[in-house]
C-alpha positions, -999 to +999 in steps of 0.1 A: +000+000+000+029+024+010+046+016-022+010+025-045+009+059-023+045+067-034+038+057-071+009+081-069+026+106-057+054+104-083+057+133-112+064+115-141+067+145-160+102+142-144+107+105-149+142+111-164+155+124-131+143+099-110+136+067-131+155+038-124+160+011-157+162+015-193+151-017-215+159-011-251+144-037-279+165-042-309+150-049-342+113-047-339+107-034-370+110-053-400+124-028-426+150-021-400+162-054-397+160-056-437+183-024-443+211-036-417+214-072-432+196-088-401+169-117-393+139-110-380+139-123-344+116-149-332+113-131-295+123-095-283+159-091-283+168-067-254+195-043-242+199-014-217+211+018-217+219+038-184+199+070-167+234+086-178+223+083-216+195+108-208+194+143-227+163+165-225+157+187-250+173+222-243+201+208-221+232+206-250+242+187-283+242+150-289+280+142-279+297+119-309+317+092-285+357+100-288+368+077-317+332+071-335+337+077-373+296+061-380+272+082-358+235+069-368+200+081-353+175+058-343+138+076-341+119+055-308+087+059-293+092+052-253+069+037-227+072+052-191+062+026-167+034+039-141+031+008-122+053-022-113+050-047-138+065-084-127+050-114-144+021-087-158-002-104-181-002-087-218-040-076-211-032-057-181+001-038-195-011-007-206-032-003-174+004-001-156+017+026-180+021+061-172+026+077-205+047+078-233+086+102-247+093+103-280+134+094-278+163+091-302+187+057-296+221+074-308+241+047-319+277+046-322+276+017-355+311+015-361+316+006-323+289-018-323+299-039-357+330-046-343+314-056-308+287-080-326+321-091-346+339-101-315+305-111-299+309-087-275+285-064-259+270-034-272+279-009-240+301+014-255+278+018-290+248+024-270+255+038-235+276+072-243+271+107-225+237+121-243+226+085-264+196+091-257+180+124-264+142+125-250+113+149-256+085+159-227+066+135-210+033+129-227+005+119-210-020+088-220-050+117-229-023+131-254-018+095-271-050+077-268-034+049-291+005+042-292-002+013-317-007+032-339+009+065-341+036+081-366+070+088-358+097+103-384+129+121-380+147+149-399+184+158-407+195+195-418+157+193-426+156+157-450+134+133-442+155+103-428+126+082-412+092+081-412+071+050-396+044+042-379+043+021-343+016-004-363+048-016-380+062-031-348+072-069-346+061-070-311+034-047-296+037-026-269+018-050-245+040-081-256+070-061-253+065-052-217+050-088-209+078-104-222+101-078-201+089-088-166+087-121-171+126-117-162+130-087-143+107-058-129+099-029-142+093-003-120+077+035-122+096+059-139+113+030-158+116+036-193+111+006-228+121+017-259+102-002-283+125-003-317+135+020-346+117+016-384+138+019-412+160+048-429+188+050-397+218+066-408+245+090-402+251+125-386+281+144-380+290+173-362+272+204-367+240+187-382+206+191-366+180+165-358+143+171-359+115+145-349+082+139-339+054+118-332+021+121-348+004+159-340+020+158-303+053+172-309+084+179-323+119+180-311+151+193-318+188+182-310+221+189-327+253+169-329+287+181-318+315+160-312+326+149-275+363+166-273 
């Protein structure tokens, strides 16, 4: 009961300061997994990236890691967790979330070809200073339906990607299922739920642009970490 009161009391509008866990699904999108040469997994494939890898809007450039020469975007919608979710059936997920970010997964793609070369982890391609840029918390009356809901991304003002969450392999509610069947997810905790297709580089100097459906748009640019 004590642990419900907290929740309650929580501002998730602030969920980046005080959230604990990032879970980050890989390929859930099937042109993504097309233009990068991969299969189509059979279950989510998972990864996390640190509170560290935060970077509101506002608060500085995207940092290029020291030694990165293949910087690539990665347009995400996120799913703030409202509620603990352990062993949470797939019909009671979205009861248990408290609203939604629309995020960029920087990726370092030089760095992580030669870790998934050596079979190595992918820490240092995905959890730099500023890898993941985040908008505003927005609230569950603002996205009535995250199945379905566009997202795109600009560079220099090009179109780079443009997709729609329908696309996902996995839905929302199996992605989250799925999650805490193995570990919990608690409030404030954030799922990124996978990237469509056109990914691809930025360098210093460039600026990104994204949104999500009539909600928002946000802007970031890219500088390189000295």
């Amino acid at each position: 009961m004590a642990a419900q009161a907290m929740t309650g009391a929580q501002n998730f509008s602030r969920f980046v300061h005080w959230g604990r866990n990032i879970v980050a699904v890989g390929r859930n999108y099937k042109d993504h997994c097309k233009e990068l040469g991969n299969a189509v997994p059979t279950k989510p494939m998972l990864f996390m990236k640190p509170p560290s890898t935060y970077l509101e809007e506002g608060a500085g450039p995207i940092l290029i890691p020291r030694g990165c020469q293949d910087f690539h975007h990665e347009i995400e919608l996120g799913i703030v967790i409202g509620e603990t979710c352990r062993d949470v059936p797939e019909s009671e997920v979205l009861g248990r979330v408290a609203g939604y970010a629309l995020t960029l997964d920087m990726t370092a793609r030089d760095f992580q070809e030669e870790a998934k070369k050596k079979g190595n982890p992918w820490t240092l391609a995905k959890c730099f200073d500023t890898a993941l840029p985040v908008s505003r918390f927005i609230t569950k009356e603002e996205l009535k339906d995250p199945s379905d809901v566009r997202i795109w991304c600009k560079v220099n003002g090009e179109a780079r990607q443009d997709g729609n969450t329908s696309d996902m392999v996995f839905p929302i509610a199996t992605l989250i299922s799925y999650i805490s069947r193995y570990f919990t997810l608690h409030p404030g905790d954030l799922v990124l739920t996978g990237t469509p297709a056109g990914v691809g580089p930025v360098t210093p100097g460039d600026m990104l642009t994204a949104g999500i459906g009539n909600i928002l748009t946000m802007e970031f640019s890219i500088a390189q970490r000295e």
